[in-house]
C-alpha positions as CSV (number, residue, x, y, z in Angstrom):
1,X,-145.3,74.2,-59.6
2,X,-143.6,74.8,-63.2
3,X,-142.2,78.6,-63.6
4,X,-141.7,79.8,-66.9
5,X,-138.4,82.4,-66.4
6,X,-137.8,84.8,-69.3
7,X,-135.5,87.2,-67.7
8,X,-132.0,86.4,-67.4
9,X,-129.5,87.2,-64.7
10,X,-129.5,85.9,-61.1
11,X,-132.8,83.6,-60.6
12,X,-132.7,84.5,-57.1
13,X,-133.1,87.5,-57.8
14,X,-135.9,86.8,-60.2
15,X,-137.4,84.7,-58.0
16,X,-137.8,86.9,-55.3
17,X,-139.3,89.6,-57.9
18,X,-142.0,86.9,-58.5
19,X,-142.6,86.8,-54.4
20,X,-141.1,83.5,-53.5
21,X,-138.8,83.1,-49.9
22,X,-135.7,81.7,-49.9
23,X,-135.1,79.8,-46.4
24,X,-131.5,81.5,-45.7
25,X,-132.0,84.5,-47.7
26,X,-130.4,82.9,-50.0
27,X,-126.6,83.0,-49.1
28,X,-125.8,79.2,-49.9
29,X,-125.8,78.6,-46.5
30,X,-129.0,76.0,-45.9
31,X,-129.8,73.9,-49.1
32,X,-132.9,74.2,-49.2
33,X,-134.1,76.2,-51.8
34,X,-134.2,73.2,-54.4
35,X,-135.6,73.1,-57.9
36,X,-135.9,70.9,-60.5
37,X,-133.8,72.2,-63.9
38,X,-131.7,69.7,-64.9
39,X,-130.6,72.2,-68.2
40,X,-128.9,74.2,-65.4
41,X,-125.2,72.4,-64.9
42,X,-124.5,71.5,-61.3
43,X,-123.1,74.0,-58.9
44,X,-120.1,73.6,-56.2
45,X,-123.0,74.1,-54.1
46,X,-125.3,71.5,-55.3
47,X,-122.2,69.0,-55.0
48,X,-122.2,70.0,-51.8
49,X,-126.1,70.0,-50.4
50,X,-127.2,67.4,-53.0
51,X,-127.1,63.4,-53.2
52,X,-125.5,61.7,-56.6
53,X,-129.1,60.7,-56.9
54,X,-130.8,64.0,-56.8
55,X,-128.5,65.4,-59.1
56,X,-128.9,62.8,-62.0
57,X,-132.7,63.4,-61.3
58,X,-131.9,66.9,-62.0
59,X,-132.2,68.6,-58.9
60,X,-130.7,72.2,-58.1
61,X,-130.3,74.8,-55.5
62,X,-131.5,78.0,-56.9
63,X,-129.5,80.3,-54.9
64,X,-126.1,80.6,-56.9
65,X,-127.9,79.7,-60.4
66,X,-127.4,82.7,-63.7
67,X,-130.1,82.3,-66.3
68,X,-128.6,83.3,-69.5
69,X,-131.6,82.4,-71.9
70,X,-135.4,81.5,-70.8
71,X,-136.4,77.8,-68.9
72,X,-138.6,76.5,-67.3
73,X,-138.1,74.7,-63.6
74,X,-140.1,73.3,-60.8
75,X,-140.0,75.2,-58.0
76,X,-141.8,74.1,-54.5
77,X,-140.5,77.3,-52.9
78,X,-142.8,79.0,-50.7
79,X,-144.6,82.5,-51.6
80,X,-144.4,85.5,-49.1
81,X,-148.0,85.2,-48.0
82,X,-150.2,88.4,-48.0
83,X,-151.3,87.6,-44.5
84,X,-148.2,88.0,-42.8
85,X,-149.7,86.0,-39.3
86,X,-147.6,82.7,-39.2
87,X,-148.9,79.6,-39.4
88,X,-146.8,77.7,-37.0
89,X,-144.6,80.9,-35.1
90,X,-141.6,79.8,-33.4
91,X,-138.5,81.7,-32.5
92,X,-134.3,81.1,-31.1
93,X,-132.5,83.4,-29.2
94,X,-128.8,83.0,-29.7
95,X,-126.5,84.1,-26.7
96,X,-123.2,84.8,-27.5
97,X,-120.5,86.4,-25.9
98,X,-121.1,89.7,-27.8
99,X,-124.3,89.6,-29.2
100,X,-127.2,88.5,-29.0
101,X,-129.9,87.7,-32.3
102,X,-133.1,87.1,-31.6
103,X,-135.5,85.9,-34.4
104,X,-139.0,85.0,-35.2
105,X,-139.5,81.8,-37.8
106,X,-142.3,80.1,-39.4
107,X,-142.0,76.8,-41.0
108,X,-137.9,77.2,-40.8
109,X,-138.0,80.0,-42.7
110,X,-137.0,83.7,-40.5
111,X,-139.2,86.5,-41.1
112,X,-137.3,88.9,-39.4
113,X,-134.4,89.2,-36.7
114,X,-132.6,91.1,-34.7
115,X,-128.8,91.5,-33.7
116,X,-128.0,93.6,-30.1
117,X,-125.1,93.7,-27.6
118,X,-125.3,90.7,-24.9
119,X,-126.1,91.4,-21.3
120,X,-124.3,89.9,-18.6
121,X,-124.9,86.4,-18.0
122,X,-128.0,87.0,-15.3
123,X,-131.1,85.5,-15.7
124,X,-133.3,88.9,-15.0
125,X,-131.3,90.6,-17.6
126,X,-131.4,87.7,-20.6
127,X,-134.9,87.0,-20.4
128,X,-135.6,91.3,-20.1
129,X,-133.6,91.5,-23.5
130,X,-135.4,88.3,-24.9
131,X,-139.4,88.7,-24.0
132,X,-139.3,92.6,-24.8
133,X,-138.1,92.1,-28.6
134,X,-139.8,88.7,-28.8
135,X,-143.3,90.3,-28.0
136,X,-142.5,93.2,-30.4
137,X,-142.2,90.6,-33.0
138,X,-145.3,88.6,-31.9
139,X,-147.6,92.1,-32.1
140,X,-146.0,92.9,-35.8
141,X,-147.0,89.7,-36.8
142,X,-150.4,89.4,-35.0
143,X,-149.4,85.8,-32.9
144,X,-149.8,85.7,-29.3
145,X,-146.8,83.6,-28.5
146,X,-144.3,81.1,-29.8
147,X,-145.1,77.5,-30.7
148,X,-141.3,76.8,-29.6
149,X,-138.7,78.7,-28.6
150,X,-134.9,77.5,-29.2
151,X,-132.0,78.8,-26.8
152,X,-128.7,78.9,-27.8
153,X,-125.5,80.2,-26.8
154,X,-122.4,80.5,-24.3
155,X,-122.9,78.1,-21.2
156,X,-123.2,80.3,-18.8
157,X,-126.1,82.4,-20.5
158,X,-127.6,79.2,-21.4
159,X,-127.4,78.2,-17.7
160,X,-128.6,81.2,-16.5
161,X,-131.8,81.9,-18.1
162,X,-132.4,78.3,-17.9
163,X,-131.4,76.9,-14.6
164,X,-130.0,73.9,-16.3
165,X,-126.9,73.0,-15.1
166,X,-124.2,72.1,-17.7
167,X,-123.0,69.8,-19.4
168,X,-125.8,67.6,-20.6
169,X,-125.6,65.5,-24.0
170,X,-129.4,65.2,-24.6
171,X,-131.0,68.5,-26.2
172,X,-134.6,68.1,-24.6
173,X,-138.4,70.0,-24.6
174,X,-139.6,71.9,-21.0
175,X,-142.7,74.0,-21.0
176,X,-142.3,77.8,-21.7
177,X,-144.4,79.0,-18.9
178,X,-141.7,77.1,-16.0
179,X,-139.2,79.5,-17.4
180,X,-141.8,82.8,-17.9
181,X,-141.3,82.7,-21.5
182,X,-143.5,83.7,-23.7
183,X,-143.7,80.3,-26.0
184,X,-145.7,76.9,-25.1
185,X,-142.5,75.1,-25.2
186,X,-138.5,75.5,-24.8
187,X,-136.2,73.2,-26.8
188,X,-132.9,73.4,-25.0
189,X,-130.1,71.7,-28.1
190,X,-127.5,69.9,-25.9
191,X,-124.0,71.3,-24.5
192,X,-121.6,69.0,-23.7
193,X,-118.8,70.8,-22.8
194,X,-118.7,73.4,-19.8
195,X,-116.5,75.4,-22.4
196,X,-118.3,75.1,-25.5
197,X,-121.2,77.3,-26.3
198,X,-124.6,75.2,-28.7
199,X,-124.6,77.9,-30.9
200,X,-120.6,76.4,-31.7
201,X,-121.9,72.7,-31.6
202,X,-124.9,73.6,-34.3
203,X,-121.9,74.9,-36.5
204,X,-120.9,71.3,-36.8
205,X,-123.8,70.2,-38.5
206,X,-123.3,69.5,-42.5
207,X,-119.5,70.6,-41.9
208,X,-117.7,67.0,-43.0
209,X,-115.5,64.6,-41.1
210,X,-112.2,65.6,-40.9
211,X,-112.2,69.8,-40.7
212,X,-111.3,71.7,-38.2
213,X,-113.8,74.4,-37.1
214,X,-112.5,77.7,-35.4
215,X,-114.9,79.4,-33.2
216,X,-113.1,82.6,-31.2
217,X,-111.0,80.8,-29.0
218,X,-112.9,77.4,-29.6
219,X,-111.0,74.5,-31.7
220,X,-113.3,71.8,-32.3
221,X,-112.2,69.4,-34.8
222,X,-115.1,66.9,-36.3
223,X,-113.3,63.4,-36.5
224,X,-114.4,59.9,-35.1
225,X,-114.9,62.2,-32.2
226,X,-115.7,65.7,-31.6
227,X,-112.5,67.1,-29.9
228,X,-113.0,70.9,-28.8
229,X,-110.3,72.6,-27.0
230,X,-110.8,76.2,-25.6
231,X,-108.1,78.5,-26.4
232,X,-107.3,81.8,-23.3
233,X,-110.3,84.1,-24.8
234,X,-108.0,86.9,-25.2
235,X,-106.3,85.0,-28.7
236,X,-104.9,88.6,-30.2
237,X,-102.1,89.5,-28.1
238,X,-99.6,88.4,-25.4
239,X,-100.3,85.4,-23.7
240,X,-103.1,84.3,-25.3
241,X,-101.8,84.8,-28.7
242,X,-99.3,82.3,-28.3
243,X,-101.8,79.6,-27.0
244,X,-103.9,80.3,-29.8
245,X,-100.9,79.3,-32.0
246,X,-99.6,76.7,-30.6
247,X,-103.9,75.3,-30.2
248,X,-104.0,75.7,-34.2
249,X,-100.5,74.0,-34.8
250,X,-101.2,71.2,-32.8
251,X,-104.0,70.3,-34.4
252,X,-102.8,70.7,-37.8
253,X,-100.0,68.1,-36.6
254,X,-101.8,65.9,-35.1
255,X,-105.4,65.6,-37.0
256,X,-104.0,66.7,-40.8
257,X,-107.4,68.4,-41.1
258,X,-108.8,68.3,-44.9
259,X,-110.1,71.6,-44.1
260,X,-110.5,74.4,-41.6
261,X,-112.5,77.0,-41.1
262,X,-113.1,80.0,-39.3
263,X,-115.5,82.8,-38.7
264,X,-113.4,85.2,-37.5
265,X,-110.8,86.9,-39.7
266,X,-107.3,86.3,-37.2
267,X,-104.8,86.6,-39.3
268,X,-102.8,83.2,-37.8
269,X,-106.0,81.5,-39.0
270,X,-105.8,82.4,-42.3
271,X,-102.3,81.9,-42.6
272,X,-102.7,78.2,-41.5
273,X,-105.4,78.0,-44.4
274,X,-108.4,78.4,-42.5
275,X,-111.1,79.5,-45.0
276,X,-113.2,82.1,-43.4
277,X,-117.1,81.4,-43.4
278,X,-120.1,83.5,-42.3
279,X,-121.8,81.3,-39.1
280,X,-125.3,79.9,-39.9
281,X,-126.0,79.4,-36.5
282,X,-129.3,81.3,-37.3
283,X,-130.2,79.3,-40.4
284,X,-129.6,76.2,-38.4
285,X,-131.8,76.8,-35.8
286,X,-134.5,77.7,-37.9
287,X,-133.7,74.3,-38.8
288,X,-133.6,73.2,-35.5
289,X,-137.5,74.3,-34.9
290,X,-139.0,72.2,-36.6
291,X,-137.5,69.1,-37.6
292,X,-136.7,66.1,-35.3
293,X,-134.1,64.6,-37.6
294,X,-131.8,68.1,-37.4
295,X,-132.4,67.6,-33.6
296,X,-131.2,64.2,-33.3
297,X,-128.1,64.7,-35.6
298,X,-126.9,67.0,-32.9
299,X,-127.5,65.1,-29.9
300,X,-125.2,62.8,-32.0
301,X,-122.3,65.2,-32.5
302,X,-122.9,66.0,-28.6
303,X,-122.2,62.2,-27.5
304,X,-119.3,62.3,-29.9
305,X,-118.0,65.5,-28.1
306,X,-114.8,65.1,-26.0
307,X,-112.4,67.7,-24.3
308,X,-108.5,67.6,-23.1
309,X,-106.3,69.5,-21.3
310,X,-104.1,70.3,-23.8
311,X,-101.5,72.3,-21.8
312,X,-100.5,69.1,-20.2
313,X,-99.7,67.7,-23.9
314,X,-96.0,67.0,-24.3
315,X,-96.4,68.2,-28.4
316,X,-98.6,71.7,-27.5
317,X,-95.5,72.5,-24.6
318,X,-93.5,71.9,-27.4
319,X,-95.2,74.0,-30.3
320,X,-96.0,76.8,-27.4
321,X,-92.1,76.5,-26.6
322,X,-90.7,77.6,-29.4
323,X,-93.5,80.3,-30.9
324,X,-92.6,82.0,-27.9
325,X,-89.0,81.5,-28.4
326,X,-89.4,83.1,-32.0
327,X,-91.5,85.8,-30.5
């Protein structure tokens, strides 16, 4: 469809003003919010989203795009429809260690969410938490129930409310109503770590080869293989401030990461150069719903996923030796 924009200044903006949706609210985060405008000069974004051959053709991501005189584009962005019932409902539930989000999507694209404190890891309390703001969501948005529901989160949570027992490589469908969910069908992404939560594994998707990813306590460095190392939880003070440390010095030795990022702001993290990132776990899953080629990407980073005791490691004694020397 060919817009005519004669308003300058953010065309996000100005495209939301006009009624359109952008998948990931427009935050850079998904790349999927593509036009065609090949006056507009490629982004650090579009580099990054975009093939060579997509660019040339003139394709852009509208997200981070300033209109300083009028143009026209080609925008196959979707319209907020005035019938707000989705065509194709589905929603994920992410279970972290803190929080919970729960969210309703359509199509990829989240219509609304929701962000409260986790329960314990009990199966009467996560699926309480889940079907009660689930079904709220349903009756706003006149649906009975969820095409597919996604799960992700902390092992044990995802164990719980499941009954799947961890690790597994192999994210795979089971019927909604064997769990007493209120969905036709449950896609369970794979965990392939007893330590490592899916919601950390999703993060790993579109992150390139050679970067380290911080996740709380969670190193997981995305090489020929995924190596993910939990750090002692408690990664601020005594003990497990040391570990944490001596965790991000070893990689830095031993892998020479191109990049590193986190998502939390510890201040040895930034120090070491990590860049700090918002998590798009949500935007992913939203992914996750609805296309097969995002879910077998990830059952690929799963089989790639590896662990080590890294206290037994001759260089992380050493590293862990002297920080707490020095301290």
């Amino acid at each position: 469809m060919i817009i005519n924009i004669t308003e300058t200044g953010s065309l996000k903006t100005i495209l939301e003003k006009m009624g359109y949706l952008f998948p990931c609210g427009g935050k850079g985060l998904c790349g999927r919010c593509k036009i065609t405008a090949s006056s507009l000069s490629p982004t650090s974004l579009d580099l990054r989203f975009l093939s060579d051959h997509e660019i040339s053709d003139g394709i852009r991501l509208a997200c981070d795009k300033e209109i300083l005189e009028p143009i026209e584009i080609d925008c196959d962005l979707k319209k907020k429809p005035k019938d707000i019932k989705p065509e194709h409902p589905a929603t994920y539930v992410i279970f972290g260690e803190n929080e919970t989000e729960i969210g309703l999507t359509d199509d990829g694209i989240i219509l609304e969410n929701v962000i409260l404190p986790s329960p314990p890891p009990k199966m009467i309390d996560l699926k309480a938490q889940f079907n009660l703001e689930a079904i709220e969501m349903f009756e706003k948005y006149k649906v009975a129930k969820a095409e597919t529901i996604l799960i992700l989160g902390t092992p044990e949570r995802v164990k719980a409310i499941t009954n799947i027992e961890i690790p597994f490589n192999y994210g795979d469908m089971y019927y909604a109503k064997d769990m007493n969910l209120p969905g036709e069908d449950v896609y369970i992404p794979p965990i392939p770590t007893p330590e490592t939560g899916s919601h950390d594994l999703v993060e790993l998707l579109d992150i390139p080869d050679n970067s380290l990813v911080i996740s709380g306590s969670v190193f997981m460095y995305k090489g020929d293989d995924i190596l993910c190392i939990t750090s002692d939880k408690d990664c601020l003070s005594g003990y497990g401030k040391i570990a944490f440390k001596a965790t991000l010095q070893y990689f830095i030795q031993e892998t020479k990461p191109e990049n590193i990022f986190t998502f939390e702001n510890i201040q040895e993290s930034i120090e070491a150069g990590a860049k700090l990132i918002e998590r798009r776990a949500r935007y992913l899953a939203a992914e996750l719903l609805f296309s097969n080629k995002r879910k077998a990407e990830l059952n690929r980073l799963a089989k790639r996923t590896v662990t080590m005791a890294i206290a037994d490691d001759d260089l992380w004694q050493d590293i862990f030796s002297k920080i707490e020397m020095e301290g």
